[in-house]
VOPAGU-2260 file (C-alpha; in pm, 1 decimal, decimal comma):
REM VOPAGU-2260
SITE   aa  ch    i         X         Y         Z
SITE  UNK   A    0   -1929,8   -9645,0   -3057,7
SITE  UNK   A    1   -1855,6   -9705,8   -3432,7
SITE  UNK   A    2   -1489,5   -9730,4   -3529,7
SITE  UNK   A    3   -1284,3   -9410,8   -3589,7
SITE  UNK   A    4   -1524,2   -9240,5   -3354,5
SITE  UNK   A    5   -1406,4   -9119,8   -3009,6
SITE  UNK   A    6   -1495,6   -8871,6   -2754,1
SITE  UNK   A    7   -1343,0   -8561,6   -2642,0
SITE  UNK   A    8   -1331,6   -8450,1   -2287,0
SITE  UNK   A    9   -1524,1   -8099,9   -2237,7
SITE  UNK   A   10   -1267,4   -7819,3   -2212,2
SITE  UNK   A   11   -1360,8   -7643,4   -1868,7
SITE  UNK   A   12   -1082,7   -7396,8   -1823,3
SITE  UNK   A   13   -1194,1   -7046,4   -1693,5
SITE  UNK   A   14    -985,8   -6757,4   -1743,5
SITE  UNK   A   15    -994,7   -6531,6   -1426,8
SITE  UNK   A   16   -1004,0   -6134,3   -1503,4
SITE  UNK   A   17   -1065,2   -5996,7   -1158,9
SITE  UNK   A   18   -1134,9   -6108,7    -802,7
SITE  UNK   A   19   -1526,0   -6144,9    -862,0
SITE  UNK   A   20   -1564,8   -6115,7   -1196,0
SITE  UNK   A   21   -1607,8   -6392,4   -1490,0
SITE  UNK   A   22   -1528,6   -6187,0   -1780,7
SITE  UNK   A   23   -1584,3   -6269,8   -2145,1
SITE  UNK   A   24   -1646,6   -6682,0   -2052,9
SITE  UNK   A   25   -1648,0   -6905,4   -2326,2
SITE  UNK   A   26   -1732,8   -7278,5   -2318,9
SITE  UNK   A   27   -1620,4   -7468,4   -2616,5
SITE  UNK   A   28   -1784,0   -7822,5   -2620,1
SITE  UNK   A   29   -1697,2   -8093,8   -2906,4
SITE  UNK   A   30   -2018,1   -8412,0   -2944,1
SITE  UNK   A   31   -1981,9   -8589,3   -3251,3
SITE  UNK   A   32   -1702,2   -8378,3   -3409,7
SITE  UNK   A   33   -1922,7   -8086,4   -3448,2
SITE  UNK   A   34   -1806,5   -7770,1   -3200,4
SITE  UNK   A   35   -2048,4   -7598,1   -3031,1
SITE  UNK   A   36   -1975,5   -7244,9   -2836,7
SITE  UNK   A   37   -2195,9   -7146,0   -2496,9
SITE  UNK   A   38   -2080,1   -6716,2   -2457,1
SITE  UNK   A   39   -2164,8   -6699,2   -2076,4
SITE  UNK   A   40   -2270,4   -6289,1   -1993,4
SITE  UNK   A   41   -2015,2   -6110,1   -1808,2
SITE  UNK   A   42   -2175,6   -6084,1   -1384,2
SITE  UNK   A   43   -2041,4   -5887,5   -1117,3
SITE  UNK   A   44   -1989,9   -5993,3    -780,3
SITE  UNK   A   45   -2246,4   -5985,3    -536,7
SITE  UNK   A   46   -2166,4   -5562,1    -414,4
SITE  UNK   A   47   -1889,2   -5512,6    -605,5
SITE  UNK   A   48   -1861,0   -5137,8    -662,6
SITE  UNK   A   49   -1847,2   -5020,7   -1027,9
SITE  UNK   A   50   -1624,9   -4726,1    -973,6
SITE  UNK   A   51   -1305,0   -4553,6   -1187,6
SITE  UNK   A   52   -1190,8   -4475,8    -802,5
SITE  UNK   A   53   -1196,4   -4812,0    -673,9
SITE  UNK   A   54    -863,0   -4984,3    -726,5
SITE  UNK   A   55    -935,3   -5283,4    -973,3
SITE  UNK   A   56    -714,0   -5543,9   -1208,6
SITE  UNK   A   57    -620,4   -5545,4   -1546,6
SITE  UNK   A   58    -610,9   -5866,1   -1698,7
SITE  UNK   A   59    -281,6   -5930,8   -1924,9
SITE  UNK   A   60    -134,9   -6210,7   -2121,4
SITE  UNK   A   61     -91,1   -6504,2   -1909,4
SITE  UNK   A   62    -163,0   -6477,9   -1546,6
SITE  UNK   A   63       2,7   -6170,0   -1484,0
SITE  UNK   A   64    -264,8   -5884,5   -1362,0
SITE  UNK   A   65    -207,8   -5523,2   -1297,0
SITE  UNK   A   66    -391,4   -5324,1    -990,5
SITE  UNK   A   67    -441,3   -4990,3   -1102,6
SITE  UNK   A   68    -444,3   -4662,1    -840,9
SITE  UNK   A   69    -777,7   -4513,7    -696,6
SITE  UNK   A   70    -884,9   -4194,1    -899,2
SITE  UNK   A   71    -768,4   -3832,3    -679,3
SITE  UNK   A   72    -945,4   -3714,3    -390,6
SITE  UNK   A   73   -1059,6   -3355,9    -510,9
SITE  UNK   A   74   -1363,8   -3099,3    -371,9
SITE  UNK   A   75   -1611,8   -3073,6    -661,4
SITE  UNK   A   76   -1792,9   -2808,4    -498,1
SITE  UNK   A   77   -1857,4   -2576,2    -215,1
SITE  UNK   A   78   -2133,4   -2347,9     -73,0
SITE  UNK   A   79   -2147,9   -2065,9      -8,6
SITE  UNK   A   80   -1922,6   -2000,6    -324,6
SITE  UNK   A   81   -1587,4   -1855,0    -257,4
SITE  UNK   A   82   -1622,6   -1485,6    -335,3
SITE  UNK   A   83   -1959,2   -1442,2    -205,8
SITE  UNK   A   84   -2030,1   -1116,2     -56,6
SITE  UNK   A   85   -2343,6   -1125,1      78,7
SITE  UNK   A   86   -2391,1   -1490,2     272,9
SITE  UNK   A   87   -2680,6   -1488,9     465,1
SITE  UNK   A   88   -2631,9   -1477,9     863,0
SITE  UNK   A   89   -2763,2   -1819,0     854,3
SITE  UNK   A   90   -2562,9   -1961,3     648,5
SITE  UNK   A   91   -2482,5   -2301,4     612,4
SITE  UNK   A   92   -2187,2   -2395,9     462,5
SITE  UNK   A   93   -2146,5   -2727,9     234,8
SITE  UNK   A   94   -1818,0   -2903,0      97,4
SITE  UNK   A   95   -1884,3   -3177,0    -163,4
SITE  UNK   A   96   -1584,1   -3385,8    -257,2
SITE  UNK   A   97   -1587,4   -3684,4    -530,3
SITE  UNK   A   98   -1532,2   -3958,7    -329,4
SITE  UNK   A   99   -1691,3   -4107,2       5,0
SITE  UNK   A  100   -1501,9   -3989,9     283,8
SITE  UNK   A  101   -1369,6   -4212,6     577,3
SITE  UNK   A  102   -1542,1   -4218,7     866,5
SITE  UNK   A  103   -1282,1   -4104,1    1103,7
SITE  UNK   A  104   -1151,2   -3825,9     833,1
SITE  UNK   A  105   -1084,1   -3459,4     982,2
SITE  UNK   A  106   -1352,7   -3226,2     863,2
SITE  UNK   A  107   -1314,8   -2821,2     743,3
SITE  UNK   A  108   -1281,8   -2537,0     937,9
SITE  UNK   A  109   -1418,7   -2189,7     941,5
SITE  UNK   A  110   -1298,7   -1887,9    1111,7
SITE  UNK   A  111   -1449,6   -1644,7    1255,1
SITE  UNK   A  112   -1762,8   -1877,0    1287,8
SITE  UNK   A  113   -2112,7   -1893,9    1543,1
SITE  UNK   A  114   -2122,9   -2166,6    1798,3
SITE  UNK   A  115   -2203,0   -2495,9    1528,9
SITE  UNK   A  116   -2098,5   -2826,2    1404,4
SITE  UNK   A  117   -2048,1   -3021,0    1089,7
SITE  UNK   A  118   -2243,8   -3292,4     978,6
SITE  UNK   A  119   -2216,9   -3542,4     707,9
SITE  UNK   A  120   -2515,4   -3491,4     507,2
SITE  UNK   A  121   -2416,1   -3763,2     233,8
SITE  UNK   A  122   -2173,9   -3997,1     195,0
SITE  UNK   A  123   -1924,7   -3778,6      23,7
SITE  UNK   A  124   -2032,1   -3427,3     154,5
SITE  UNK   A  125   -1999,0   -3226,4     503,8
SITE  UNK   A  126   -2209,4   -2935,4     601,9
SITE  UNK   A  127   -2158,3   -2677,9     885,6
SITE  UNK   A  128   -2471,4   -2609,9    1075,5
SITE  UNK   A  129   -2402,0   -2275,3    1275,5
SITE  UNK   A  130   -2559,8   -2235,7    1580,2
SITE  UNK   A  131   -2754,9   -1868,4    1567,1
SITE  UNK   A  132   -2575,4   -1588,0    1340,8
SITE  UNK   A  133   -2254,1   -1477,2    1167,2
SITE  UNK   A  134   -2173,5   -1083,4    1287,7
SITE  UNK   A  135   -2262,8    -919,6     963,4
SITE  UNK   A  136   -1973,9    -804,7     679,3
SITE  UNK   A  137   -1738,4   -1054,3     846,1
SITE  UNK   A  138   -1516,2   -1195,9     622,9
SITE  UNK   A  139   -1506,0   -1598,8     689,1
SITE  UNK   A  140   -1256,6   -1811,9     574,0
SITE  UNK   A  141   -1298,3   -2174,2     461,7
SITE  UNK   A  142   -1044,7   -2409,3     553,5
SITE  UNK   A  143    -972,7   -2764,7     400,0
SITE  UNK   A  144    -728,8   -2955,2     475,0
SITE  UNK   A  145    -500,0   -3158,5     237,8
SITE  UNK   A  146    -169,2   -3338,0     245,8
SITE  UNK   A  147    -106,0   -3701,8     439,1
SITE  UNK   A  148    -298,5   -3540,6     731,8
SITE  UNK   A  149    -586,0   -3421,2     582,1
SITE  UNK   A  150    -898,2   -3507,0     469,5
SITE  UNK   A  151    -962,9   -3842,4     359,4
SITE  UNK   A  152   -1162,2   -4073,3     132,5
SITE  UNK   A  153   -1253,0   -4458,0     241,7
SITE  UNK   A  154   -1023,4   -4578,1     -39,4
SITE  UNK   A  155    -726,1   -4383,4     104,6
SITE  UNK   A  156    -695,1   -4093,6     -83,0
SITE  UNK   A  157    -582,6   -3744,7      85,6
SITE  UNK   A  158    -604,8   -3370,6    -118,1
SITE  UNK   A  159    -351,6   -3294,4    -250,2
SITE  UNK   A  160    -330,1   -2949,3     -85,2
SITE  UNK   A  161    -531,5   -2744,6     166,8
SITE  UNK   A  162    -806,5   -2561,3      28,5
SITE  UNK   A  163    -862,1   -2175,0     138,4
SITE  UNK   A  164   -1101,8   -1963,1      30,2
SITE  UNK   A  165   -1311,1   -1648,9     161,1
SITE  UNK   A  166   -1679,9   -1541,5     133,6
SITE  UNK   A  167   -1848,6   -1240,4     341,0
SITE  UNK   A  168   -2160,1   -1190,0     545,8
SITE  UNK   A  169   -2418,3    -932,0     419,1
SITE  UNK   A  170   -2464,0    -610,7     634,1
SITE  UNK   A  171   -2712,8    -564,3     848,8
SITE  UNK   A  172   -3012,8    -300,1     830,8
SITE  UNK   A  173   -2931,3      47,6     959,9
SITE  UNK   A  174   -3262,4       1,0    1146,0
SITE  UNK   A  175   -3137,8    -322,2    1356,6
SITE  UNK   A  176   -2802,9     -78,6    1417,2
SITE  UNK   A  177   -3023,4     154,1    1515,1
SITE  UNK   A  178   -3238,2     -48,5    1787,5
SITE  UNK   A  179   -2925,5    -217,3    1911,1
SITE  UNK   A  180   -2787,8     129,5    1961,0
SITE  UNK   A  181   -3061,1     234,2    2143,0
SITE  UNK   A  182   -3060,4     -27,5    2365,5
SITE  UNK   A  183   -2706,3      26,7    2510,4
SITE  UNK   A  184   -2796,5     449,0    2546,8
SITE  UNK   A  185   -2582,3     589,5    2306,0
SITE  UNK   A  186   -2900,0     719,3    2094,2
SITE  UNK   A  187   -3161,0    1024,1    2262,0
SITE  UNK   A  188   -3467,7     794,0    2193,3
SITE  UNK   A  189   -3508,3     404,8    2349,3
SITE  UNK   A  190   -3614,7     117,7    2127,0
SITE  UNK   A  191   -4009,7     -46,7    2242,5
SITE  UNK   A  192   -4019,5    -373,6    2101,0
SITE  UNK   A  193   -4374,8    -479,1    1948,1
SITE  UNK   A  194   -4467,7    -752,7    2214,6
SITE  UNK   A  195   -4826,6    -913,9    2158,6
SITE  UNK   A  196   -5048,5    -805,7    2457,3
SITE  UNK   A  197   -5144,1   -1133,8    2638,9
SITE  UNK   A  198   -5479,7   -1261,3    2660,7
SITE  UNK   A  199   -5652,9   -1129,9    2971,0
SITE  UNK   A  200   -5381,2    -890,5    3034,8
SITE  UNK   A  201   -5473,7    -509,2    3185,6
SITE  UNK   A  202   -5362,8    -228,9    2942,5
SITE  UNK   A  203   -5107,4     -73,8    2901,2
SITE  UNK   A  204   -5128,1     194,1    3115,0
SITE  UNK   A  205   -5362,1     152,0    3377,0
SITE  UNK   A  206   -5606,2    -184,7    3489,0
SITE  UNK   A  207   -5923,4    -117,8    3614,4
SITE  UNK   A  208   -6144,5    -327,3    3893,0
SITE  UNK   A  209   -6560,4    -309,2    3938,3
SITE  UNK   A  210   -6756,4    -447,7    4216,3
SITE  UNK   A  211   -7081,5    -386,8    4167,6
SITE  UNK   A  212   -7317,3     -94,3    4222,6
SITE  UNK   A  213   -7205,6     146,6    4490,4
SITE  UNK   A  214   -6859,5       4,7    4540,1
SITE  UNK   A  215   -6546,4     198,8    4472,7
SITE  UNK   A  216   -6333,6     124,9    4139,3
SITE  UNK   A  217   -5983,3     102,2    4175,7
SITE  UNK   A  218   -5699,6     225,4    3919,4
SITE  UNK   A  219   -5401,3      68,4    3958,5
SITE  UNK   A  220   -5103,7     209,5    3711,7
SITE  UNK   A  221   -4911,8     -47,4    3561,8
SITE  UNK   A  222   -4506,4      -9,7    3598,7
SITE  UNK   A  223   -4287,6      89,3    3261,1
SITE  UNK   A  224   -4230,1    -190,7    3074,5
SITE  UNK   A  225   -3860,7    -354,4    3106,7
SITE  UNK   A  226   -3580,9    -192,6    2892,2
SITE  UNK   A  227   -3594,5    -396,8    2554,3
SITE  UNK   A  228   -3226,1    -528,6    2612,2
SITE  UNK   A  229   -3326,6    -685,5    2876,6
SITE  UNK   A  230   -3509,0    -932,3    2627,2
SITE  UNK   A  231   -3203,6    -967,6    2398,4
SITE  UNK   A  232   -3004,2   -1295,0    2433,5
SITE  UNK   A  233   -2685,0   -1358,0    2622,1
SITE  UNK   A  234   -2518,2   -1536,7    2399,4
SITE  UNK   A  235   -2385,1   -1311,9    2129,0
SITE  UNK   A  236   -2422,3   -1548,9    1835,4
SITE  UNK   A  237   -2789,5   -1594,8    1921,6
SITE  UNK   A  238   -2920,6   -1159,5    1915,7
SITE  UNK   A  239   -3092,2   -1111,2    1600,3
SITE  UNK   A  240   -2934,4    -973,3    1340,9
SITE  UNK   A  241   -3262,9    -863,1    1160,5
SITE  UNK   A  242   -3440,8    -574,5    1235,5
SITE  UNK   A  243   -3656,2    -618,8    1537,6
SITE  UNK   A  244   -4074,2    -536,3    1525,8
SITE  UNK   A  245   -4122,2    -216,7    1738,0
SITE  UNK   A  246   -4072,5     150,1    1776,3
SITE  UNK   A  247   -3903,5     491,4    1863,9
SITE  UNK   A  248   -3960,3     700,9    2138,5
SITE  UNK   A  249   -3799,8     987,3    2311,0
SITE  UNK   A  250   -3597,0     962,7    2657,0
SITE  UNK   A  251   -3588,6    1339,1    2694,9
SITE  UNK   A  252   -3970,8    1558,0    2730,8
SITE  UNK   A  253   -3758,2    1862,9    2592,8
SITE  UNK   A  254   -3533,6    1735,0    2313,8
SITE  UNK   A  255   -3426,3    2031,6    2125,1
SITE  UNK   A  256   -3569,3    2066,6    1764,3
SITE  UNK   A  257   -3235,7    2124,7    1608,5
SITE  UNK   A  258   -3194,4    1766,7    1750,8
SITE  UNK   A  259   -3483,5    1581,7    1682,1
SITE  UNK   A  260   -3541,7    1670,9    1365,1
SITE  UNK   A  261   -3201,9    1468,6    1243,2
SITE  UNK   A  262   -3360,5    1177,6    1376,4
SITE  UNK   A  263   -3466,5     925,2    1051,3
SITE  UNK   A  264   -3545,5     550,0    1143,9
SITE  UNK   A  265   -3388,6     344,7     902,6
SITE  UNK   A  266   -3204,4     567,4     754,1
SITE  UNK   A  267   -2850,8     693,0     786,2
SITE  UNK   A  268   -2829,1    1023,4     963,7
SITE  UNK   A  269   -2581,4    1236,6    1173,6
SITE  UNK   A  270   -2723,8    1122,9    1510,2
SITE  UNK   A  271   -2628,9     753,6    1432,3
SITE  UNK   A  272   -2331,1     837,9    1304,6
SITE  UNK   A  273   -2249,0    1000,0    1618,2
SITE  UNK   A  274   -2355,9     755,9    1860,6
SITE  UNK   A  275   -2161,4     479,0    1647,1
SITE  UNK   A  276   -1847,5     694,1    1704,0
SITE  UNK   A  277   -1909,2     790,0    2085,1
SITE  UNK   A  278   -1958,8     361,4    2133,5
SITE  UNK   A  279   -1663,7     285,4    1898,0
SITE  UNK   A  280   -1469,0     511,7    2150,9
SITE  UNK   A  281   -1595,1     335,5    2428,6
SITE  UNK   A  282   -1472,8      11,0    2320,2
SITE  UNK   A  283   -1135,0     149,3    2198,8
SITE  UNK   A  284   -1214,9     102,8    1799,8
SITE  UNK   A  285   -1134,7     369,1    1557,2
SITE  UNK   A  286   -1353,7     638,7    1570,3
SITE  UNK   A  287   -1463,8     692,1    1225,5
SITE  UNK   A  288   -1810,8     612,1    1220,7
SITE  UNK   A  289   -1855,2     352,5    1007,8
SITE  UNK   A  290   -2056,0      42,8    1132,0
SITE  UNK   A  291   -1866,8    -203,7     970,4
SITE  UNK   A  292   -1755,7    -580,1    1094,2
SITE  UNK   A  293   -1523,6    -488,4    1411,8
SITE  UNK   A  294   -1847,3    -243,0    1517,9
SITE  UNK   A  295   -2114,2    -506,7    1469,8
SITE  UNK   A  296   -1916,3    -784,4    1641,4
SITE  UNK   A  297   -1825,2    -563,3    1977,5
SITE  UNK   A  298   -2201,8    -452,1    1916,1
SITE  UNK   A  299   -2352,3    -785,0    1948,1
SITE  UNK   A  300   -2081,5    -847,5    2220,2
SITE  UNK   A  301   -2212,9    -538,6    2410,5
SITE  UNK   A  302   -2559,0    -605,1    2435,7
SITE  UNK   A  303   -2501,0    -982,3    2485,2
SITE  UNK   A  304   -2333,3    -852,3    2821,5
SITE  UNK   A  305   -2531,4    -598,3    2881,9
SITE  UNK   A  306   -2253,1    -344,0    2865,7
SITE  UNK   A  307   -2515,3      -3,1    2837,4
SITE  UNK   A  308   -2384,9     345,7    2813,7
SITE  UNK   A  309   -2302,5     495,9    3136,0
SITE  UNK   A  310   -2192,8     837,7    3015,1
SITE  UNK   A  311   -2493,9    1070,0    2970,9
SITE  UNK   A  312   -2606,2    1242,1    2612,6
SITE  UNK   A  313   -2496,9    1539,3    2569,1
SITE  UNK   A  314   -2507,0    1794,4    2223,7
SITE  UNK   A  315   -2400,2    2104,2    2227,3
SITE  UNK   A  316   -2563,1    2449,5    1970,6
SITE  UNK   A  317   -2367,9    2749,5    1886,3
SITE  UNK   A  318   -2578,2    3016,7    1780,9
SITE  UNK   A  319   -2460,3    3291,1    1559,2
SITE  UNK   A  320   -2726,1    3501,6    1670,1
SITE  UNK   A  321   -2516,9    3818,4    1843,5
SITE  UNK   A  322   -2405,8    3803,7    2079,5
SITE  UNK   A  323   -2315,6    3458,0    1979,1
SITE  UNK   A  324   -2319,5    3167,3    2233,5
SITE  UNK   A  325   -2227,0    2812,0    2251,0
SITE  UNK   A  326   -2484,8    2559,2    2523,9
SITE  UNK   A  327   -2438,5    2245,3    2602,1
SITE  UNK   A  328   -2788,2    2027,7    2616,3
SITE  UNK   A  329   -2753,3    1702,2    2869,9
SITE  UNK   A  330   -2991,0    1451,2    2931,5
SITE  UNK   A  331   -3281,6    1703,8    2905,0
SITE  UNK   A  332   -3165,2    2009,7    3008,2
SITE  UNK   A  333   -2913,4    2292,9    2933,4
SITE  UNK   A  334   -2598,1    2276,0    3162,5
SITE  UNK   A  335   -2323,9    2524,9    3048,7
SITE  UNK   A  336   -2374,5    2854,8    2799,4
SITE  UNK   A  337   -2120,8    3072,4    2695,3
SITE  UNK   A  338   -2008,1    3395,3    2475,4
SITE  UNK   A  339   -1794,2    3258,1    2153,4
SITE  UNK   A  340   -1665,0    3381,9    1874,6
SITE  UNK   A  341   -1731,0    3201,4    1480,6
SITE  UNK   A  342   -1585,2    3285,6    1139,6
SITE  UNK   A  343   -1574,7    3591,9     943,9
SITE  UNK   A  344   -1728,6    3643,8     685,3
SITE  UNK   A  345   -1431,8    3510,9     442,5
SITE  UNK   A  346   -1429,7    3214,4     669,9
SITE  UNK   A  347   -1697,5    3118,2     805,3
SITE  UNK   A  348   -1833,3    2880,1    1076,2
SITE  UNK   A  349   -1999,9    2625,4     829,4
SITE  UNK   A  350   -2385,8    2571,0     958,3
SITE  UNK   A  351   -2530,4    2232,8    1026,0
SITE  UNK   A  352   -2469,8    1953,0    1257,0
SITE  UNK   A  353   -2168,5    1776,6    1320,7
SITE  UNK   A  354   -2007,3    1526,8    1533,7
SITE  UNK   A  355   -1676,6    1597,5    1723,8
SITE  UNK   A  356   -1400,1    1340,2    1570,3
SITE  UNK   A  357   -1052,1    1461,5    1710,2
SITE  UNK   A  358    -968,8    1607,8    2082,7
SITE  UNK   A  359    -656,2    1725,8    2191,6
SITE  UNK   A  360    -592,3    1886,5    2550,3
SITE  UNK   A  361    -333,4    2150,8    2380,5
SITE  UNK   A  362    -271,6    2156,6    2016,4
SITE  UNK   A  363     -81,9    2375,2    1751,3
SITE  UNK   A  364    -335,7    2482,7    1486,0
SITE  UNK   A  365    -194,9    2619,3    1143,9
SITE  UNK   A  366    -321,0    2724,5     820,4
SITE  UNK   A  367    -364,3    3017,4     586,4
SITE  UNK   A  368    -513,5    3374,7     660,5
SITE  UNK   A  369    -790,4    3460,3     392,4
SITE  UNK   A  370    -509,9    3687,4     238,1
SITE  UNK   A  371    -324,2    3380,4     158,7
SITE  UNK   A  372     -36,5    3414,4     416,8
SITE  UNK   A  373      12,7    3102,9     654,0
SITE  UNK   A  374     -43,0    3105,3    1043,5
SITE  UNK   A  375      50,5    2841,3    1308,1
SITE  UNK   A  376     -55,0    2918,4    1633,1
SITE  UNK   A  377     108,7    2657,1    1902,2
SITE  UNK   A  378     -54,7    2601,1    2262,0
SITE  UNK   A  379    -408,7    2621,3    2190,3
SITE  UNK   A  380    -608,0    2456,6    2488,6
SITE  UNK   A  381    -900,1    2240,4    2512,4
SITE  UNK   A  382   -1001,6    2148,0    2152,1
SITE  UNK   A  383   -1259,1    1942,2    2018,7
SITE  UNK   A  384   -1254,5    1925,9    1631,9
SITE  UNK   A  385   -1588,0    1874,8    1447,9
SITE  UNK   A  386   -1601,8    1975,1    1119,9
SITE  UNK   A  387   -1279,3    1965,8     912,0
SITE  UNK   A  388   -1044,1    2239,0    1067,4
SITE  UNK   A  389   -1324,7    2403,2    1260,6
SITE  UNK   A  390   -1338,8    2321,8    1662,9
SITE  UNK   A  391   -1402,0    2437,4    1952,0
SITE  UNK   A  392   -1150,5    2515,3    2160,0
SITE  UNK   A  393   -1005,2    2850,0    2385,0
SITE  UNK   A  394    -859,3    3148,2    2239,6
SITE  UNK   A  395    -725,7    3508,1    2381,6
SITE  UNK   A  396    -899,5    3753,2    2242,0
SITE  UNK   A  397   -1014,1    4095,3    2356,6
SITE  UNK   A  398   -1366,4    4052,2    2338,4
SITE  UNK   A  399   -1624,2    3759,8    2291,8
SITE  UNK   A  400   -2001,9    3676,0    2119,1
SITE  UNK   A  401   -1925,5    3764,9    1773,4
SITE  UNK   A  402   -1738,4    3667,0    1466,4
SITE  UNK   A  403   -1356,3    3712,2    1462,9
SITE  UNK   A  404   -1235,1    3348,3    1360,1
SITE  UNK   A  405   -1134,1    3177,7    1046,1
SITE  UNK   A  406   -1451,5    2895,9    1135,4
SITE  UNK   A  407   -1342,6    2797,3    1483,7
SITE  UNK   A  408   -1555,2    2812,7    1771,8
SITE  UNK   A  409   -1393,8    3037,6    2030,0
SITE  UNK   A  410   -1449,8    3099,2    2418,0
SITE  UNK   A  411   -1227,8    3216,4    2716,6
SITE  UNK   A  412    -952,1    2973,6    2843,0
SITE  UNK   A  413   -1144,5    2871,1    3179,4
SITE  UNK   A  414   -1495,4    2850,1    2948,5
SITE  UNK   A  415   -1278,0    2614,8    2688,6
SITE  UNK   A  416   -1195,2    2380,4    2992,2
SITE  UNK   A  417   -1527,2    2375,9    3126,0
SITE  UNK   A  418   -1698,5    2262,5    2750,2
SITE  UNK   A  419   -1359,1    1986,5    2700,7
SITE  UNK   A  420   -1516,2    1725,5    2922,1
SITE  UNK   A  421   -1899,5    1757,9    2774,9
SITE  UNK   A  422   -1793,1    1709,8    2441,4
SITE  UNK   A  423   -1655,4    1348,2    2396,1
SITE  UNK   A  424   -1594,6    1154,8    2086,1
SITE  UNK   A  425   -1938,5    1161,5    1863,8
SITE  UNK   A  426   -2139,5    1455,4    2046,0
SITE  UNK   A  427   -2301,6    1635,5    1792,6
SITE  UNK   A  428   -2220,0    1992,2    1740,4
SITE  UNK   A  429   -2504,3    2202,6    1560,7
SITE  UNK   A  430   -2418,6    2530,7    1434,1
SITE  UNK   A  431   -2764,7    2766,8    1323,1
């Protein structure tokens, strides 16, 4: 080389900004006095994760770095929202958080909830998978647990706290109440299921045989097809909680017209009303008609176990027709008729059909007279309250089979006791 000239080693030094990383790289190289500057592009590490949540270094002056925490573990979203009031039976339920949870974190809970599991559908989100149906308008609550013990990402991050929230079922038809109703007895007709008639199959009432020219044919008559419960499933998270294909029909040739002409499929009416109330007093719910979540649950529960009605039907007429009388219709056929006595004309025995909702053995009954004045009458037997204050129940009075009452229903002591038992919780009570 020519004199004054030297050479300059290279200067190699790499400053290191995270494990991985070459950040910012610069190579300064000197030839001949003149500097020359190579900028190398930033790379990532083969699967390094480019994540706020993943803990990572800050470079600083010197050699000193900084690890910075991994972002919160939060729920970004959740379905069916909280607040829903109408969730299908169905239902699945999905819980999205914002990080990727660890494999062996605890999952939600629901409660009340079908038979079902939860699956990890992604790798930060869970989803319940019920196995057959919520009870309709049950309320189900959503649990998530937070704190050290609950739910966790793969970084290490818990909730903070445990998440609770609410969202309802949707209620079910009035027809599928209906059918399911029928099914157990507590209803005058019996639900037929639509079922397909099978290829090659003999009618429905009757199968007929030929053999030819000159031989006898034979009619055989086919037997009643099974009761439709008897199709339902066992398990009561698995009976349909839509309405059913199929019909209406009848159990009693002689059903009174005053009776059947309440009947309205698929729509609310007294008789269902009724038969609700005589099955929520059968499985010791409160009696006050209403199909609601408790009802549908012991419903579903009922037929699942094939728990039918064993009491028979019974509905009783009073007929204000003198001399007035009071039957009771059971299972087909009148058993009891008496003499009885309904409201004056200032307070009369309101006409239409009604179900009995209150029963005492003895009772004290008080009100006021039409001229204002109160009454309270202790000791009156055998009373079955169907329509506000009105009920029937016994009374002393001289005579019997016409008006004399402020809208009760009278009859003789011994009559009163006989009617008591036939008139349970939910029998219907028509007054013409």
């Amino acid at each position: 080389m020519g004199a004054g000239l030297h050479r300059k080693t290279p200067d190699r030094r790499l400053r290191w900004r995270a494990p991985g990383v070459v950040t910012g790289l610069v190579l300064v190289v000197a030839i001949s006095g003149v500097g020359t500057a190579i900028a190398l592009q930033r790379s990532h590490h083969p699967g390094s994760a480019d994540r706020s949540s993943v803990p990572r270094s800050k470079a600083s002056q010197g050699s000193t770095t900084t690890t910075l925490p991994p972002a919160p573990l939060t729920i970004t979203s959740v379905t069916p929202a909280p607040g829903t009031a109408d969730a299908a039976f169905n239902t699945s339920v999905t819980v999205d958080f914002s990080e990727p949870l660890a494999s062996d974190s605890p999952l939600p809970t629901l409660s009340p909830a079908p038979p079902g599991r939860w699956v990890r559908t992604g790798p930060a989100t869970v989803r319940f998978v019920p196995q057959g149906y919520f009870a309709p308008f049950t309320t189900v609550q959503l649990s998530v647990p937070g704190g050290p013990s609950g739910i966790r990402s793969r970084y290490g991050q818990n909730l903070s706290a445990t998440l609770r929230k609410d969202f309802a079922i949707e209620g079910a038809s009035e027809l599928r109440l209906q059918q399911l109703l029928a099914e157990l007895d507590y209803l005058p007709v019996q639900f037929v299921p639509a079922v397909p008639a099978q290829s090659g199959a003999p009618g429905p009432s009757s199968a007929t045989a030929g053999h030819g020219a000159g031989q006898s044919t034979t009619t055989t008559t086919l037997p009643p097809p099974p009761p439709a419960i008897d199709s339902e499933p066992s398990v009561t998270a698995e009976i349909p909680v839509q309405a059913m294909p199929g019909s209406f029909a009848w159990r009693f040739a002689n059903t009174p017209a005053s009776l059947s002409g309440l009947w309205k499929p698929g729509e609310p009416n007294v008789i269902t009303t009724g038969a609700v109330m005589a099955f929520e007093s059968a499985h010791g719910l409160a009696t006050d008609g209403a199909a609601g979540p408790k009802v549908w649950l012991a419903l579903l529960q009922a037929v699942a176990q094939r728990q039918v009605a064993t009491d028979p039907y019974d509905y009783v007429t009073v007929s204000q027709v003198i001399p007035e009388t009071a039957s009771v219709w059971r299972d087909g056929k009148i058993i009891f008729t008496t003499l009885v006595n309904t409201g004056i004309s200032v307070a009369p025995t309101a006409l239409g059909t009604y179900p009995v909702y209150a029963r005492y053995l003895v009772t004290t009954m008080s009100g006021k007279n039409p001229d204002g004045t109160p009454y309270s009458d202790p000791g009156i037997p055998w009373v079955s309250y169907f329509n506000g204050g009105d009920a029937l129940h016994g009374y002393i009075r001289p005579g019997y089979g016409y008006p004399q009452s402020l809208g009760c229903v009278e009859m003789t002591y011994a009559n009163a006791e006989t009617m008591f038992p036939l008139t349970p919780l939910g029998t219907l009570v028509t007054v013409l």
